[in-house]
C-alpha positions in Angstrom: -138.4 -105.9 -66.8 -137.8 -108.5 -64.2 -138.7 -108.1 -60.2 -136.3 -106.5 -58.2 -136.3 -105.7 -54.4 -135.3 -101.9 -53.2 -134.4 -101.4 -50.1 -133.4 -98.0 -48.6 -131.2 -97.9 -45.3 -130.1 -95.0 -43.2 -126.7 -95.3 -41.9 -124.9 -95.6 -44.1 -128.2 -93.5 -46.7 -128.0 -95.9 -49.5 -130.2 -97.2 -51.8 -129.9 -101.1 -52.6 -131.4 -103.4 -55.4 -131.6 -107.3 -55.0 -132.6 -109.4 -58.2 -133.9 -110.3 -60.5 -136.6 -112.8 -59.1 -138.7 -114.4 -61.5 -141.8 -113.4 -59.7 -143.3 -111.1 -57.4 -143.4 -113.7 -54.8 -140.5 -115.1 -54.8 -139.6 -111.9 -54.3 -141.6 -111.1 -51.6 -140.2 -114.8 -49.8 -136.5 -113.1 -50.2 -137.5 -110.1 -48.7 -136.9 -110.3 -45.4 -133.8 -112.1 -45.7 -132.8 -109.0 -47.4 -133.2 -107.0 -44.9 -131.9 -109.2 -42.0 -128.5 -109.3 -43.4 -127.9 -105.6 -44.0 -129.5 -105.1 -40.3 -126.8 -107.3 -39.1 -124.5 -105.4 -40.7 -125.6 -102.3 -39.0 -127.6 -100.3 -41.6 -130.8 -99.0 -40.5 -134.0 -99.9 -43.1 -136.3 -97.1 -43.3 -138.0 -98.9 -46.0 -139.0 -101.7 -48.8 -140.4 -102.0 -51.7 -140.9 -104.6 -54.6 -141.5 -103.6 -58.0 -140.8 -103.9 -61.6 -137.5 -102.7 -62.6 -134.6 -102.3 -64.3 -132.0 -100.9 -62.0 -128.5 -99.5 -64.0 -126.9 -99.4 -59.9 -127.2 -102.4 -57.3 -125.8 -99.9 -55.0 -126.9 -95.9 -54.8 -124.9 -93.7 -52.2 -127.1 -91.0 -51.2 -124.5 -89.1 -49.5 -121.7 -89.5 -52.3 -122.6 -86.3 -55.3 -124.2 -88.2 -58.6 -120.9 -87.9 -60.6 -118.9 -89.8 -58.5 -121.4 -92.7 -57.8 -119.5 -95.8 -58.8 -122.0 -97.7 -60.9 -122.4 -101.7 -60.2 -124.2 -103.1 -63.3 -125.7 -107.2 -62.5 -123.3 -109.5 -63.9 
């Protein structure tokens, strides 16, 4: 399991993973840059979170029903 930064946005309701980081502070140094960048693109964060994970989607649509979610697995 590595670190991996979720953020959840409203507008579009999504659910995004950005990661691995090697520690929980680096991590928590990325952060915020994280969340700049999807503000600027006009999503609203409703909330963040670090923890250890092992996400199988970099990108959850909330809105979209769970058998057509397009799954993006890390390179």
């Amino acid at each position: 399991m590595s670190w991996w930064l979720e953020i959840v946005t409203k507008n579009p309701s999504c659910i995004y993973y950005f990661g691995p980081f090697d520690s929980l502070r680096e991590a928590e140094l990325e952060k915020d840059g994280y969340i700049e960048d999807l503000s600027q693109e006009q999503a609203e964060v409703i909330g963040a979170r670090i923890k250890l994970h092992n996400p199988l989607q970099l990108t959850i649509d909330l809105d979209e029903p769970d058998r057509e979610r397009e799954i993006k697995v890390p390179a």
